[in-house]
C-alpha positions as CSV (number, residue, x, y, z in Angstrom):
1,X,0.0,0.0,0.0
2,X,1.6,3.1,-1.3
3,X,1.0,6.2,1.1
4,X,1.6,9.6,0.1
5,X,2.7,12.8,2.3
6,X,1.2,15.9,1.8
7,X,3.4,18.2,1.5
8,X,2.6,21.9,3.6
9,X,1.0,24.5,1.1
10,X,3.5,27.4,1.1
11,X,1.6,30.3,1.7
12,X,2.1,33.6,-0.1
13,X,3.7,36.2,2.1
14,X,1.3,39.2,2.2
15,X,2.3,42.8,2.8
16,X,0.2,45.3,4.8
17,X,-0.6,48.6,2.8
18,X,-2.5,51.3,4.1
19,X,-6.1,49.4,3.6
20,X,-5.0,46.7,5.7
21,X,-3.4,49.1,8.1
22,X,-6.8,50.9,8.7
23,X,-8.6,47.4,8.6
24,X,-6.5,46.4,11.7
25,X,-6.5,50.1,13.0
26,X,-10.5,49.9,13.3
27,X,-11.2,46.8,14.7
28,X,-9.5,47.8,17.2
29,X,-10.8,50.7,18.6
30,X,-14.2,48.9,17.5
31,X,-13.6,45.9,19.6
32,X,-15.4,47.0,23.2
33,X,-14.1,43.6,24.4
34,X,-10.5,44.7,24.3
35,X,-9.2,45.8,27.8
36,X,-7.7,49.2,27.2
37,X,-4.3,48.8,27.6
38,X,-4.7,45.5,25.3
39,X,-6.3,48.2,22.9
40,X,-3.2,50.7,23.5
41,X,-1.0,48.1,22.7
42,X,-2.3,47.2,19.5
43,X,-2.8,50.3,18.6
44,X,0.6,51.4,19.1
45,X,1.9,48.2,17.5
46,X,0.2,49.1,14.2
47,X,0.6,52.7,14.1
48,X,4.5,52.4,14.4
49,X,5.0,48.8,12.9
50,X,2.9,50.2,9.4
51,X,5.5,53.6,9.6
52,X,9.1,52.5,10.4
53,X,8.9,48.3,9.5
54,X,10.0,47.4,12.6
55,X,10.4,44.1,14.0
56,X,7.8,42.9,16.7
57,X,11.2,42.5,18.7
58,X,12.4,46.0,18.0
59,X,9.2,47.2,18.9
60,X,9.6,46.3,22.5
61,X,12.6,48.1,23.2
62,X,10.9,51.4,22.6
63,X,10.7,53.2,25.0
64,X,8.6,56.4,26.2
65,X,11.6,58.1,25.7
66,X,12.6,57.7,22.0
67,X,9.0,58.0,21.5
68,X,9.4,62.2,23.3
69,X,12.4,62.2,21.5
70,X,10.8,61.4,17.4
71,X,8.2,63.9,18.0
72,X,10.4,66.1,19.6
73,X,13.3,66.1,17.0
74,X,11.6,64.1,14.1
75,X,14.5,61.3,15.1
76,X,15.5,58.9,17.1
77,X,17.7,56.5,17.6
78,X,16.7,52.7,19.4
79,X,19.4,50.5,20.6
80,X,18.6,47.0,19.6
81,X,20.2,44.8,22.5
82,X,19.8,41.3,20.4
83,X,22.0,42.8,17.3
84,X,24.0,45.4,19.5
85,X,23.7,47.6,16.8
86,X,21.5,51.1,16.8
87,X,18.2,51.6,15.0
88,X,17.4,55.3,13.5
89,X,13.9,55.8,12.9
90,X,12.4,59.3,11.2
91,X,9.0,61.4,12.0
92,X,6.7,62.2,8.9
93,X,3.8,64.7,9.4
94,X,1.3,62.0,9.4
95,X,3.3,60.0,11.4
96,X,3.2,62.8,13.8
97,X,0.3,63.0,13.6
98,X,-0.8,59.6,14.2
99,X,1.9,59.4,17.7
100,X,0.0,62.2,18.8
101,X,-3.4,60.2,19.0
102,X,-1.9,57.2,20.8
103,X,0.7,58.8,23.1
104,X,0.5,60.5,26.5
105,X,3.3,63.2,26.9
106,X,2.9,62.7,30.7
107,X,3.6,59.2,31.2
108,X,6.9,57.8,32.6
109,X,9.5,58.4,30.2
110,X,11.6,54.9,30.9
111,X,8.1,52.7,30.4
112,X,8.2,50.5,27.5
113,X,6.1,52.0,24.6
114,X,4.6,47.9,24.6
115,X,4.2,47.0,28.0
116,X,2.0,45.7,31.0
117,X,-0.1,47.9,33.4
118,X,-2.0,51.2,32.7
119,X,-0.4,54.4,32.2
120,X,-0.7,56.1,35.1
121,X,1.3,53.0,36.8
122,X,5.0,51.3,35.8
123,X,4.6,49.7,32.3
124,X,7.0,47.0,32.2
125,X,7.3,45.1,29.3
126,X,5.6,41.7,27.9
127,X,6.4,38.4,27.1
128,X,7.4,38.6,23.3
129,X,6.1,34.9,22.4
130,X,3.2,36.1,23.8
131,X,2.6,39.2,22.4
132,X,3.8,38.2,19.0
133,X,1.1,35.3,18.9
134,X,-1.5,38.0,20.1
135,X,-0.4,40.2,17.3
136,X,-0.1,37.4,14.5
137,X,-3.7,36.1,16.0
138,X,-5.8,39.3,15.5
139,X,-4.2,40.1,12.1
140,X,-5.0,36.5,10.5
141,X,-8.8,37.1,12.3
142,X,-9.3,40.6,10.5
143,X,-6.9,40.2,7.5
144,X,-6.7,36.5,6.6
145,X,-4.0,34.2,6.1
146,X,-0.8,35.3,5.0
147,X,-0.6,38.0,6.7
148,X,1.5,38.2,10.5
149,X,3.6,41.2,12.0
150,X,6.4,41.0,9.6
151,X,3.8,41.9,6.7
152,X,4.1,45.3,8.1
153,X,7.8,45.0,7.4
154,X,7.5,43.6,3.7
155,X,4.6,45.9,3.0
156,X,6.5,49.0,3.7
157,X,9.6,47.9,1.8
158,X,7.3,47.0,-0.9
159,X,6.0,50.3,-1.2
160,X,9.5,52.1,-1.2
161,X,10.5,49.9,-3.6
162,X,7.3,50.7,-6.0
163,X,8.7,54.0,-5.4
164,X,11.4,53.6,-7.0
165,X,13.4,54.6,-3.5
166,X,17.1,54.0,-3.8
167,X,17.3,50.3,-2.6
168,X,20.4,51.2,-0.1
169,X,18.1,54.0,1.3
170,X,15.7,51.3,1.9
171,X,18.0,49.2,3.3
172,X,19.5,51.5,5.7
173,X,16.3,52.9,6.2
174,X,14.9,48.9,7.8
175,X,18.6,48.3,9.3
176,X,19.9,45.6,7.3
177,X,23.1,45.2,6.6
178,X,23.2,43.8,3.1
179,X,20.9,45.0,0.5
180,X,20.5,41.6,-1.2
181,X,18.7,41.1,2.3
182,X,16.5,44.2,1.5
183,X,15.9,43.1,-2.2
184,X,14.2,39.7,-0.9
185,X,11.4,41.6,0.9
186,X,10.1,43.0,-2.0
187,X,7.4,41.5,-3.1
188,X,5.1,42.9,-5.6
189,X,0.7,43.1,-5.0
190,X,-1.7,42.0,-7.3
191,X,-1.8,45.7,-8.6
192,X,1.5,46.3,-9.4
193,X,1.4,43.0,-11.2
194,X,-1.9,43.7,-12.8
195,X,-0.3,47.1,-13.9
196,X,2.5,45.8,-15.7
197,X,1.1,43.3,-17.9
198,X,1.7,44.0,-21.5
199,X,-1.0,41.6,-23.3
C-alpha cells in the first residue's frame, strides 16, 4: 500500500498597505471587548510597525523616551540589544500626527512604549512569544492568512520599492546590513502586477 505525504501549502507572504493598516487600525478601537491597555498596545503596535517596519522584537525596546524624543526632534535612535547595533527611525507629518493620538506626553519616560499595566502606573514590558502570537492572531482574524507582524515589514519595503526609492536608502532605512537582504522583501501586489502586464 503506497502512502503519500502531503506536503505543507506554502503560503504567499502578504504585505500590509494602508487598507490593511486601517482594517486592523478599526477593529481595534471597535472591539469593546479589548481591555484598554490591550487596545493601546495594538494600537501602538500598528501605528508604528505600518511607519518604520520594525520588527515585533524591536518594537519592544521602545521606550517612552525615543518616542518624546521622534516627536520632539523628528528622530531617534533605538538600541537594539539582540543585534547590539542602533536603529534610527524618522517622524513624517502623518506619522506625527498619528503618535499624537496614541501617546501621552505625561507618562513615565523609561516605560516600554509595549508593556503591561496602565499608564498612570509602571509599564513594564511583555512576554514577546506572547505578544507576537496575540499580534499574528488578531491580524489573520481581520486580514486573513498570509498576513503576520512581519507583513508590516515587507509591505513597507514594498511600497518604497514601488517608489522607485534607492534600494540602499531602503535598506539602511529597515537596518539591514546587506541590500541583497532588502531586495528579498520585496514583493510585488496583485496591482502592481496587474499594472505591468503587456497583453
Amino acid at each position: 500500500m503506497k502512502t503519500t505525504t502531503k506536503k505543507a501549502l506554502k503560503r504567499i507572504k502578504e504585505n500590509v498597505a494602508e487598507l490593511e493598516y486601517k482594517k486592523l487600525m478599526a477593529y481595534v478601537k471597535g472591539n469593546d471587548t479589548m481591555r484598554e491597555n490591550t487596545k493601546l498596545n495594538l494600537l501602538r503596535t500598528f501605528t508604528i510597525l505600518y511607519y518604520t517596519g520594525l520588527r515585533l522584537n524591536e518594537l519592544q525596546e521602545l521606550r517612552i523616551s525615543n518616542i518624546i524624543e521622534l516627536l520632539n526632534n523628528g528622530t531617534t535612535k533605538l538600541i537594539l540589544s539582540k543585534t547590539n547595533t542602533e536603529r534610527k527611525l524618522y517622524l513624517t507629518d502623518d506619522f506625527k500626527k498619528q503618535l499624537t493620538k496614541i501617546f501621552d506626553v505625561n507618562e513615565d519616560l523609561e516605560n516600554r512604549v509595549i508593556a503591561k499595566g496602565s499608564n498612570k502606573s509602571k509599564r513594564t514590558g511583555i512576554n514577546i512569544i506572547t505578544f507576537i502570537t496575540q499580534v499574528n492572531d488578531i491580524m489573520k482574524s481581520v486580514l486573513g492568512n498570509g498576513f503576520t507582524s512581519h507583513s508590516f515589514r515587507q509591505g513597507l519595503i514594498t511600497e518604497m520599492g514601488s517608489k522607485s526609492v534607492n534600494i540602499k536608502i531602503i535598506s539602511k532605512f529597515v537596518g539591514h546590513k546587506n541590500i541583497s537582504t532588502t531586495l528579498g522583501y520585496i514583493q510585488p501586489t496583485d496591482n502592481d502586477i496587474v499594472n505591468s502586464l503587456v497583453r
